[in-house]
C-alpha positions in Angstrom: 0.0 0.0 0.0 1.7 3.1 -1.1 2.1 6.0 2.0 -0.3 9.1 2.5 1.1 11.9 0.9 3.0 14.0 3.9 0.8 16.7 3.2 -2.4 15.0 3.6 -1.2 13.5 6.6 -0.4 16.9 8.1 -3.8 18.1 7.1 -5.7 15.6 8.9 -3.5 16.1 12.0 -4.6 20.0 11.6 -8.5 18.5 11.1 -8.2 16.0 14.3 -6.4 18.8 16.6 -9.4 21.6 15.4 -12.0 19.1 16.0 -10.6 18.1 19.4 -9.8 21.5 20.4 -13.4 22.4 19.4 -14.9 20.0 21.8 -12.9 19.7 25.0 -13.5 24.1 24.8 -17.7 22.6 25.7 -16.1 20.4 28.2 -14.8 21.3 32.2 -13.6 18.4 33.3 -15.0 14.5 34.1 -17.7 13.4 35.9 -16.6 11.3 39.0 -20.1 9.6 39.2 -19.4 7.9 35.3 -18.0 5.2 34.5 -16.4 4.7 31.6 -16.1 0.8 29.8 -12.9 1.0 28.1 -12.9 -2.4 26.3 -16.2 -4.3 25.5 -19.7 -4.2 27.1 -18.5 -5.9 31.0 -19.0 -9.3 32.4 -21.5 -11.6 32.1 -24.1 -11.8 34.4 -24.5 -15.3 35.8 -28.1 -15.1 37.2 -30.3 -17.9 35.5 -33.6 -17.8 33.8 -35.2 -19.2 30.6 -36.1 -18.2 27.4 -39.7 -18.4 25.3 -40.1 -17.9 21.9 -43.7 -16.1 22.0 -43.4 -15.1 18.3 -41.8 -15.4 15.1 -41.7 -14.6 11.6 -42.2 -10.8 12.3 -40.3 -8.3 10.4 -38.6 -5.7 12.8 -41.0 -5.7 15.7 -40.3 -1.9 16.6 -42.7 -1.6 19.7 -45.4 -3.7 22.1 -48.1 -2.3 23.4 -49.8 -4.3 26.0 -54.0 -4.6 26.3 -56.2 -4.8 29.2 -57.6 -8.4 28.4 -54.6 -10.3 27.4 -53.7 -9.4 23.8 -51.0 -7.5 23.0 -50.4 -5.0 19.6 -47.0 -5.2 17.6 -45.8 -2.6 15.2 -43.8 -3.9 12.3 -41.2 -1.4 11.1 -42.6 -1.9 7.1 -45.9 -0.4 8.6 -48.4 -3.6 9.8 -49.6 -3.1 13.0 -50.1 -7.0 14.5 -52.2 -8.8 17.0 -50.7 -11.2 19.7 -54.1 -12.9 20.7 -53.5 -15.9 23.5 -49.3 -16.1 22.6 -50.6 -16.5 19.0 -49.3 -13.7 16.4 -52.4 -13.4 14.2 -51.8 -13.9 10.8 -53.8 -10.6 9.4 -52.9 -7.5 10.1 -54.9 -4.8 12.7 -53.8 -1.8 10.6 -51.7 -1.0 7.8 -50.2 2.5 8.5 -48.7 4.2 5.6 -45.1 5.1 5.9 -42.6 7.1 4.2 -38.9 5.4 3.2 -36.2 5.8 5.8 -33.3 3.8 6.6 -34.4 3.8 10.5 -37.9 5.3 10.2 -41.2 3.8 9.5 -43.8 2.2 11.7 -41.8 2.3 15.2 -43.3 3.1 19.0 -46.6 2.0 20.3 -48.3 3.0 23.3 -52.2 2.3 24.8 -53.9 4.9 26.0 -54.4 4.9 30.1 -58.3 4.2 29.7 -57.8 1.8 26.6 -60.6 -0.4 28.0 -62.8 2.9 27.5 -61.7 3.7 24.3 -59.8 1.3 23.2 -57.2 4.0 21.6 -53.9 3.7 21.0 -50.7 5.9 19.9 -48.1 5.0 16.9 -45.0 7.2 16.3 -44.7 7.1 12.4 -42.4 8.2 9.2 -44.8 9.4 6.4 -45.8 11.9 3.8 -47.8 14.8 5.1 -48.5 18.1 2.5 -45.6 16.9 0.5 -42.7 17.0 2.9 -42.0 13.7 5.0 -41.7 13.8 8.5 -41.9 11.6 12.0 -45.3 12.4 13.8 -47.5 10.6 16.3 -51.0 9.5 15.5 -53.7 8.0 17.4 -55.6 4.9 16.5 -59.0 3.4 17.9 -59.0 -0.7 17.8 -62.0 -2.5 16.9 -64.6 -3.8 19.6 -63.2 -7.7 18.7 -59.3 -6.6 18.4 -59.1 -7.8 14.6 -59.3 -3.5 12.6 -58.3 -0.4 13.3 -58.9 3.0 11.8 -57.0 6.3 11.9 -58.4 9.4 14.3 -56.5 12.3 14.5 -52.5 13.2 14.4 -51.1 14.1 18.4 -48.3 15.6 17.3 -46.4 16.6 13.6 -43.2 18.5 12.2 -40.8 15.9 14.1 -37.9 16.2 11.2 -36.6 12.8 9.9 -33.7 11.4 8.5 -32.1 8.8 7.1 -30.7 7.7 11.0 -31.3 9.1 13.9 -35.0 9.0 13.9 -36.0 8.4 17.8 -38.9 6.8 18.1 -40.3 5.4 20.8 -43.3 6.3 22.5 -44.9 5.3 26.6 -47.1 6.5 28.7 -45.7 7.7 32.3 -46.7 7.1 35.7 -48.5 10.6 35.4 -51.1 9.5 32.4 -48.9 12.3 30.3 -47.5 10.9 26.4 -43.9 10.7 26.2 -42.4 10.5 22.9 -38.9 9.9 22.0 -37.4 11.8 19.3 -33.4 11.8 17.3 -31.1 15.1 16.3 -32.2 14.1 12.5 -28.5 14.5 12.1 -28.3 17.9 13.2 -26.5 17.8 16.4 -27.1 21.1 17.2 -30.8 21.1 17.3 -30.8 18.7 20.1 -29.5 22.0 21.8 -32.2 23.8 20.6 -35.3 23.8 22.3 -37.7 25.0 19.8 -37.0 22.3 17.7 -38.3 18.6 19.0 -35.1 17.4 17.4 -32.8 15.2 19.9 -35.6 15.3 23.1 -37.8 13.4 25.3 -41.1 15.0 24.3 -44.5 15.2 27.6 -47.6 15.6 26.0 -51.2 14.9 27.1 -53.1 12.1 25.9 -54.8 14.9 23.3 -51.5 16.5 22.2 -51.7 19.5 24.4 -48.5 20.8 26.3 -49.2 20.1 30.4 -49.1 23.6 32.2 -46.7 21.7 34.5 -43.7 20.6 31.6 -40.4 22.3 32.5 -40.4 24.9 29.7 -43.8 26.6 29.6 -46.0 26.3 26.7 -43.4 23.3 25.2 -43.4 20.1 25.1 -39.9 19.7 25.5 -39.2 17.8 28.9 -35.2 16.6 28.4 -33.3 17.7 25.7 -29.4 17.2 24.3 -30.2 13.9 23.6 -28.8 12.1 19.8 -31.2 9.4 19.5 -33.5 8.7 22.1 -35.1 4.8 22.1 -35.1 3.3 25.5 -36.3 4.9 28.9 -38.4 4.3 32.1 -39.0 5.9 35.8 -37.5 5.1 38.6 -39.8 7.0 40.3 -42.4 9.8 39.1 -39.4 12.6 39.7 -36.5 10.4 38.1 -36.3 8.9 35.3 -33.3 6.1 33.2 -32.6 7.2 29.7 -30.8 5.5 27.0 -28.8 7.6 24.2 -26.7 6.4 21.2 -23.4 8.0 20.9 -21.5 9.7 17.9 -21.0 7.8 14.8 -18.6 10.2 13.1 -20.1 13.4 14.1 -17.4 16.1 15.1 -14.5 12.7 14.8 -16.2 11.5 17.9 -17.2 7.1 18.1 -18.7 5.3 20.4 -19.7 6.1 23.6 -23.4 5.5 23.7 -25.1 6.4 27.4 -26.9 5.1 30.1 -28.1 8.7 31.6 -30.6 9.3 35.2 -32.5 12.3 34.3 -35.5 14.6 35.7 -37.5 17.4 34.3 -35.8 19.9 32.1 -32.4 18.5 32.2 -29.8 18.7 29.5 -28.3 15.4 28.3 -25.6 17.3 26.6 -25.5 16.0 22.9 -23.5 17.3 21.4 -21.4 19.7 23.4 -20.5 16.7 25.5 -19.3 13.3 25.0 -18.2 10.0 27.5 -17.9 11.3 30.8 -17.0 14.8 30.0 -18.4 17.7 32.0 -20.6 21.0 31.7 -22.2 23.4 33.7 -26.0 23.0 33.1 -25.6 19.6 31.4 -25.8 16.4 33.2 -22.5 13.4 32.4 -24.0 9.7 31.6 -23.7 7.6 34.4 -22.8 4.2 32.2 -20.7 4.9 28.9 -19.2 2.4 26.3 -15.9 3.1 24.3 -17.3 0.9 22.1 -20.2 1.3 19.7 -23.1 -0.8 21.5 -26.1 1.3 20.5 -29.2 0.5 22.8 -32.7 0.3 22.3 -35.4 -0.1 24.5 -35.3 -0.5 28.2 -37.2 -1.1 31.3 -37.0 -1.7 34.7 -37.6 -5.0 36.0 -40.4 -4.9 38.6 -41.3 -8.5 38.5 -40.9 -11.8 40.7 -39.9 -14.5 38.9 -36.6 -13.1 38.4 -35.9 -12.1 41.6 -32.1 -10.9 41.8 -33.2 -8.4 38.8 -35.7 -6.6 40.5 -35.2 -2.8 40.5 -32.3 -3.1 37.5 -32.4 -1.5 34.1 -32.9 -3.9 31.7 -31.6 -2.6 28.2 -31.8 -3.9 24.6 -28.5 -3.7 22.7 -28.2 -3.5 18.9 -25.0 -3.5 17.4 -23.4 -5.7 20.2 -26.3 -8.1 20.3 -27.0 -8.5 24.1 -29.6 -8.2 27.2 -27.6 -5.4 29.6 -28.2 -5.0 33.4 -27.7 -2.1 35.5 -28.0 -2.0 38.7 -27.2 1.5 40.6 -26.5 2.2 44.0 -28.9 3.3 46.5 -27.1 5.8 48.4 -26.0 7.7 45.4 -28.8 7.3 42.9 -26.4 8.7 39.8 -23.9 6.4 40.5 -23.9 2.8 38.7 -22.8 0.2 41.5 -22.9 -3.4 38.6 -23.6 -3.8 35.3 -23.2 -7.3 33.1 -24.2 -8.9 29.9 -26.8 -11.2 29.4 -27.9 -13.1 25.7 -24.4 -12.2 24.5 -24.6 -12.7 20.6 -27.5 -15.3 21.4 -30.3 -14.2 19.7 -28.8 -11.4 17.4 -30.1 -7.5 17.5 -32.2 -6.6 20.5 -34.9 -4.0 20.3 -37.6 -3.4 22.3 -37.4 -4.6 26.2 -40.2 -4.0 28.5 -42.5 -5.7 31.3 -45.3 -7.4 30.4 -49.0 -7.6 32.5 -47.3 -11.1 33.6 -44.7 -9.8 35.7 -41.9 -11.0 32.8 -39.6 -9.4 30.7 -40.8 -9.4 27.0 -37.7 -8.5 24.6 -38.1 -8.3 20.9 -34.9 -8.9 18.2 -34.2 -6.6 15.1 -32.0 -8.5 12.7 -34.6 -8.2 9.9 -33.6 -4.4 9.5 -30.6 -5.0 7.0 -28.0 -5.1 10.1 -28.3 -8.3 11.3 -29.2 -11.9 10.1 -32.9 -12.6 9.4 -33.2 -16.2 9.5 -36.1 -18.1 8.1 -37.9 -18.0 11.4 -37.1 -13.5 11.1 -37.5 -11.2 14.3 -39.1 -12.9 17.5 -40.5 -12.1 20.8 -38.9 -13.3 23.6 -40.2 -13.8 27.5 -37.7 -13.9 29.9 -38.9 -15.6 33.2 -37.4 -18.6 35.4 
């Protein structure tokens, strides 16, 4: 291979000493309460449980939203909208929802409403054509009386930009009945930063799309922001919440680095003034970062039985290094990870969606249908974890 030309080896010494200097200038220092993983994703976790294969043949099962009843609704990234009747995937789809083309966008998040057995409405985060632009919105759906339609009612909430990665996407309902919606930078970092624009931020909503008098930045529905691509979160409590966030994948020369962050209202995740365990003023350091690229996806905390040593721990789906991860934080110091381990290591491929089901198990969902992993003649499944 011949040698770089001594000029464009100076040049890209220039380019890698700008771009650093540009960022460690954002920066004040290191967090003590982070840890950084160096080298891999940590041990592996040695509690034991088994594994059910609830479902397969599904094609990138983005999101579960569990029903009052039993059955359960499945969004497939291509845009079908499924049924899980008695641990049976129904062969017909409940919905079709049209979707725009995006490498990462599509037919993602789910949520039911609070009073589904009322209503018996539920909430898709989408990528589709709307007045001749495409964009990511949120729409609201009403299933039939028998579970097997379901017909469009209104849009929540519209103008989420899209790209071809970054797209966000998932969508839950917190312990205060408000909508939570997910949302990626688009690939502009710098509206993450921005809080006009609902680019790169955990989005509180009511269950009609209004903005709650009570959200941290009055009259928007911003509720964290700084955040690259936001897929996986739950609460530890009503005040406190775990968030999930994929790190850099070229942007300013950064790699790597994706977050486990502990959050509360109106906090700054600090994409992308800050990376790893770096420090600002105002903006608040991951607690759990990876070298490595690992990206997560969903996550939940475990509040079952069955699995008894993981109760309380953040359960989190991992894409690009195909495993189940635990964290487990300490108690006195609520910021401050005290174990984390690998579960599933490269067992059943990409890992999506993770969650708690109405059982009292962990329900897990894999991706490797989506062009990044291996599809398989049996395609994505849904797992239940239990013992």
């Amino acid at each position: 291979m011949r040698p770089a030309h001594p000029l464009l080896l100076t040049a890209l010494v220039v380019l890698a000493a700008v771009a650093t200097s540009c960022r460690k200038s954002q920066a004040q220092g290191t967090s003590p309460s982070c840890i950084l993983v160096e080298d891999g994703w940590g041990p592996d976790g040695n509690v034991p449980f088994t594994v059910d294969v609830v479902a397969e043949g599904l094609e990138v099962p983005w999101g579960i939203a569990f029903l009052p009843g039993g059955d359960a609704l499945v969004t497939e990234r291509p845009g079908r909208v499924r049924l899980l009747r008695g641990g049976v995937l129904q062969p017909q789809p409940v919905a079709q929802v049209p979707i725009a083309g995006s490498s990462e966008g599509g037919l993602l998040g789910i949520a039911a409403h609070p009073d589904f057995a009322q209503n018996r409405q539920f909430y898709v985060y989408v990528t589709t054509e709307a007045a001749g632009r495409t964009e990511n919105r949120v729409e609201r759906w009403t299933l039939s009386e028998d579970h097997a339609s379901a017909t469009f009612e209104r849009v929540i909430i519209d103008g989420i930009p899209i790209a071809q990665y970054h797209d966000g996407g998932r969508i839950r309902f917190g312990p205060d009945g408000m909508l939570y919606v997910g949302t990626g930078d688009a690939r502009e970092p710098d509206h993450a930063q921005d809080a006009k624009s609902p680019s790169g931020k955990l989005l509180r909503l009511t269950p009609e799309g209004q903005v709650p008098s009570d959200n941290p930045f009055p009259g928007s529905p911003v509720f964290l922001l700084g955040i690259r691509n936001l897929q996986g979160w739950d609460w530890k409590d009503r005040e406190t919440l775990y968030v999930t966030d994929h790190g850099p994948s070229g942007e300013l020369m950064r790699r790597g680095h994706d977050e486990i962050n502990v959050a509360r209202a109106g906090e700054n995740l600090g994409w992308p003034d800050i990376y790893s365990c770096e420090t600002k003023s105002g903006q608040v350091s991951p607690s759990l970062t990876f070298k490595d690229a690992m990206p997560p996806g969903g996550a939940s905390i475990y509040t079952g039985d069955a699995i008894s040593e993981w109760k309380g721990s953040l359960l989190v789906g991992t894409l690009g290094s195909r495993h189940l991860h635990r964290v487990v934080f300490d108690a006195q110091e609520p910021r401050r990870v005290a174990k984390h381990e690998v579960y599933l290591r490269d067992t059943y491929g990409r890992l999506r969606d993770v969650l708690m089901g109405p059982d009292g198990h962990l329900y897990v969902t894999t991706s490797n249908c989506d062009g990044r992993g291996d599809c398989g003649p049996r395609k994505d499944l849904i797992l239940r974890l239990k013992r």
